[in-house]
N, C-alpha and C positions, 0 to 999 in steps of 0.2 A: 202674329204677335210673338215676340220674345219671350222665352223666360225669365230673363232676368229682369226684366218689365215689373213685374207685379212686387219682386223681392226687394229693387231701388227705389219703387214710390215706398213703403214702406219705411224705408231705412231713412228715406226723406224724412218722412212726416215724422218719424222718430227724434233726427238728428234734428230737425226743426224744434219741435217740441222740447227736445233738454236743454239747448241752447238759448230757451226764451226763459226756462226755470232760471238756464245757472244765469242767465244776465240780469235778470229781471226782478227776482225773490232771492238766490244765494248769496250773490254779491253786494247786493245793499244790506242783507243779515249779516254777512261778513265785517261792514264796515260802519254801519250804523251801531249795532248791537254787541260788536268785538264776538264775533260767534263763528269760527270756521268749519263748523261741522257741514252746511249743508251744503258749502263749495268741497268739499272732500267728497261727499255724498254721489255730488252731482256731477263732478269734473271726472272719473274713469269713465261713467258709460257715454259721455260728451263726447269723449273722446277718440272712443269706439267706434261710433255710431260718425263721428265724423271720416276717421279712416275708413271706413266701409262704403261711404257714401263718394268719398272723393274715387275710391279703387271702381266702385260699380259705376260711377258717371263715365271714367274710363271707357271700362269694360261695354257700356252698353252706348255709348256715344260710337266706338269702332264697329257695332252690331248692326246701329241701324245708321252709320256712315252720314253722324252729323257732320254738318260745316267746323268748321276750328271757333267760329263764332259763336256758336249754338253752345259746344263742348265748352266755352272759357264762360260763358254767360252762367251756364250749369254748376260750374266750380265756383265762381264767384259768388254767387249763391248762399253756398255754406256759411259764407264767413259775414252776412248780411243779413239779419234779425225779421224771420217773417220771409227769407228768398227762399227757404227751399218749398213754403205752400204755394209762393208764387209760380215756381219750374213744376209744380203738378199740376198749377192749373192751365199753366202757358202751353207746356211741352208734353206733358207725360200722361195727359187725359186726349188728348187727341192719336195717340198712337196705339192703343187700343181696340182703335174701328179697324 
């Protein structure tokens, strides 16, 4: 197993998880409510947590020498509400054993 294994499922579930806040709770308080605080709140670590996730899918897709398929399904991911729990359960719990 990789190291970098344990630190991209993480940064998954993380990049996953802000991107359901900011879509889901800050963007409708944004625009419902005229209120932009919680899209300010929530859009740096969004953002983060997305450049770290696309850099280690990278990084750990050359590691364990996925297909270009696997690697573009993994990116695609990020930008798809609910993909990045889907690439932990598909992809990133089986490489483990």
């Amino acid at each position: 197993m990789t190291k970098l294994l344990p630190l991209f499922r993480i940064t998954a579930v993380l990049e996953g998880l802000s991107y359901i806040l900011l879509l889901f709770i800050a963007v409708p308080i944004k625009y419902l409510q005229d209120d932009p605080q919680f899209v300010k709140m929530l859009g740096m670590p969004h953002g983060l947590f997305f450049m770290a996730y696309i850099v280690l899918a990278v990084m750990l897709g050359a590691e364990l020498k996925w297909p270009n398929r696997t690697l573009f399904i993994v990116l695609v991911a990020a930008i798809i509400p609910f993909g990045t729990f889907y690439i932990d359960k598909k992809y990133l719990r089986n490489e483990n054993a």
